[in-house]
C-alpha positions, -999 to 999 in steps of 0.1 A, spaced: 367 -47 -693 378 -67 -660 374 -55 -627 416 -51 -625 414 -27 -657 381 -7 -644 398 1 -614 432 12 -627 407 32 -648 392 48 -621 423 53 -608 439 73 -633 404 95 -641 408 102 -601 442 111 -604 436 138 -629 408 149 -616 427 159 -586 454 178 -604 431 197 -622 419 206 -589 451 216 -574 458 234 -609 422 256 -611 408 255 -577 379 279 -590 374 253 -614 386 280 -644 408 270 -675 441 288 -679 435 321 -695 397 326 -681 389 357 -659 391 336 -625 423 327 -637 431 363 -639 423 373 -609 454 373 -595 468 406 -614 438 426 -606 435 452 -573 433 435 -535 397 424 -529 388 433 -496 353 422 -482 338 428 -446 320 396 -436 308 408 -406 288 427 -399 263 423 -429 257 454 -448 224 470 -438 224 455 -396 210 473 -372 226 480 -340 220 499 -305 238 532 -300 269 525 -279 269 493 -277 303 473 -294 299 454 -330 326 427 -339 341 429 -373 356 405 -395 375 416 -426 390 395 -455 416 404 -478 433 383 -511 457 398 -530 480 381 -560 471 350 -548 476 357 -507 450 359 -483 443 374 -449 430 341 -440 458 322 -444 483 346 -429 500 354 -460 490 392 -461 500 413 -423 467 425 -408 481 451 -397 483 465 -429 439 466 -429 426 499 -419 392 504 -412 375 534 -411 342 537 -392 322 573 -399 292 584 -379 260 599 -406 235 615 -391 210 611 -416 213 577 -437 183 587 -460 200 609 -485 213 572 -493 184 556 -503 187 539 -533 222 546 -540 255 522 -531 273 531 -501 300 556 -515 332 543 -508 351 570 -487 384 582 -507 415 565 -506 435 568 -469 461 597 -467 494 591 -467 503 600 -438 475 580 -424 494 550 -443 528 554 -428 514 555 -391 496 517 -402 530 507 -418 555 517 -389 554 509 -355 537 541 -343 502 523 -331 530 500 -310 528 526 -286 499 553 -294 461 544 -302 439 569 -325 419 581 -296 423 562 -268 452 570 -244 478 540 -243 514 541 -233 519 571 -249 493 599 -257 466 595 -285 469 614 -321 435 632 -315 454 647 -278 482 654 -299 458 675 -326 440 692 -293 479 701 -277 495 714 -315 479 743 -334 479 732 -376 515 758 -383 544 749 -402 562 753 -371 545 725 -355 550 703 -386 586 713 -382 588 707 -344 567 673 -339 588 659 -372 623 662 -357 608 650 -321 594 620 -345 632 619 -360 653 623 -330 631 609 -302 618 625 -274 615 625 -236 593 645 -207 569 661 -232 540 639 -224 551 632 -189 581 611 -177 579 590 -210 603 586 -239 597 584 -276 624 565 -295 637 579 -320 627 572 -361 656 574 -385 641 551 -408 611 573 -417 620 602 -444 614 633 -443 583 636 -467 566 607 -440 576 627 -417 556 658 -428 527 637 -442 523 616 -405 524 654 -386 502 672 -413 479 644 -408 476 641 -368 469 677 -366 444 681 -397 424 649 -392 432 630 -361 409 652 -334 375 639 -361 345 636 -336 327 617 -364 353 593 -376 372 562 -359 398 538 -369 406 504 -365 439 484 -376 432 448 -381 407 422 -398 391 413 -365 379 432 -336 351 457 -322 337 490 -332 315 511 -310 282 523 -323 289 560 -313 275 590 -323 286 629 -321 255 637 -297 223 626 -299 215 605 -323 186 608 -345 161 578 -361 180 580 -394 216 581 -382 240 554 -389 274 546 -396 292 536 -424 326 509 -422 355 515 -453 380 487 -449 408 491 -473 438 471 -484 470 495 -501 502 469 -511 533 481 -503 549 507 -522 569 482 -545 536 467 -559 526 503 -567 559 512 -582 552 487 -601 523 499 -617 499 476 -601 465 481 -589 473 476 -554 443 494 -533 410 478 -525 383 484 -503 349 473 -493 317 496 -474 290 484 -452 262 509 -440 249 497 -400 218 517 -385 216 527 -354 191 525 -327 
């Protein structure tokens, strides 16, 4: 073979071999399991920090979380952070783990899922006071009545001024009436938890903080989780995923 005919050769084997790159990046046929991939649940994995780390009580711990989802990625800005919740729960004694897989903790409420989704954390944080009050003061203020729900939904609805101060709320006539109830119900039920944070995101900082002194054995364990909007799930599609580190403290 000449030289002219080797390279056009070449050529041609390079050419293919580049579309069948483009075609299976994993380097799977059509029809193989990595091929498949793309129907299953969200794969959502914490790179940071490693599963197992030890870490100094009060001190802050960057996080870096990864989601892919029906062929979209966190990474690539294809799937809204915002829509990542991760849930950070203080242990006291990480022994009774030994041996056994983190367990996973169970999937997020709903009404824990319509805060994330609407523009509620624009203006409130979990914990922290920000322009307006946090959901834990708002659990501390409210007793857990059906009167409350009733009362805190329509202020949700119809908006709101001088009951946190000089502040307004705007009002929320997109959300319906079962978010309503489910975003109350769970501000006054779970938002005052001394041993559990969260975080919205894929990147940021937790703090290593325990509910009083911690022991030797006490730790923390991080549950990110990925849930696809409600149309994916209407669908019928395995649209939650999640991923669990355990860090130690010291």
């Amino acid at each position: 073979m000449s030289a002219g005919r080797s390279f056009v050769a070449v050529s041609r084997a390079v050419g293919a071999l580049a579309l069948l790159v483009v075609l299976f990046p994993c380097g799977a046929p059509a029809g193989s399991a990595g091929a498949q991939v793309a129907d299953g649940p969200p794969v959502v994995k914490i790179t940071a920090p490693r599963n197992g780390s030890t870490h100094a009580w009060n001190s802050l711990v960057n996080y870096h979380i990864v989601v892919s989802y029906r062929g979209k990625s966190t990474q690539y800005q294809e799937l809204p952070a915002s829509d990542v919740l991760l849930q950070a729960a203080y242990v006291p004694d990480l022994s009774a783990l030994a041996g056994k897989p983190p367990s996973a903790a169970s999937a997020p409420p709903a009404g824990l899922l319509d805060i994330t989704n609407s523009n509620c954390l624009g203006c409130h944080d979990f914990k922290a006071k920000a322009m307006a009050p946090s959901f834990a003061a708002i659990a501390a203020r409210y007793p857990d009545t059906p009167a409350t729900i009733g009362l805190l939904s329509q202020r949700i609805r119809i908006g709101s001024t001088g009951v946190w101060g000089e502040d307004s709320m705007p009002s929320h006539p997109d959300l319906t009436d079962n978010q309503l109830h489910d975003i109350v119900l769970w501000i006054l039920k779970d938002a005052a938890n001394r041993d559990v944070t969260y975080y919205v995101g894929t990147d940021g900082a937790i703090r290593m903080q325990a509910t009083g002194t911690p022991v030797r054995r006490a730790g923390m364990i991080l549950t990110a989780s990925y849930t696809a909007p409600s149309t994916a799930i209407a669908q019928g599609q395995a649209a939650r995923g999640e991923d669990v580190v355990i860090l130690r403290g010291k």
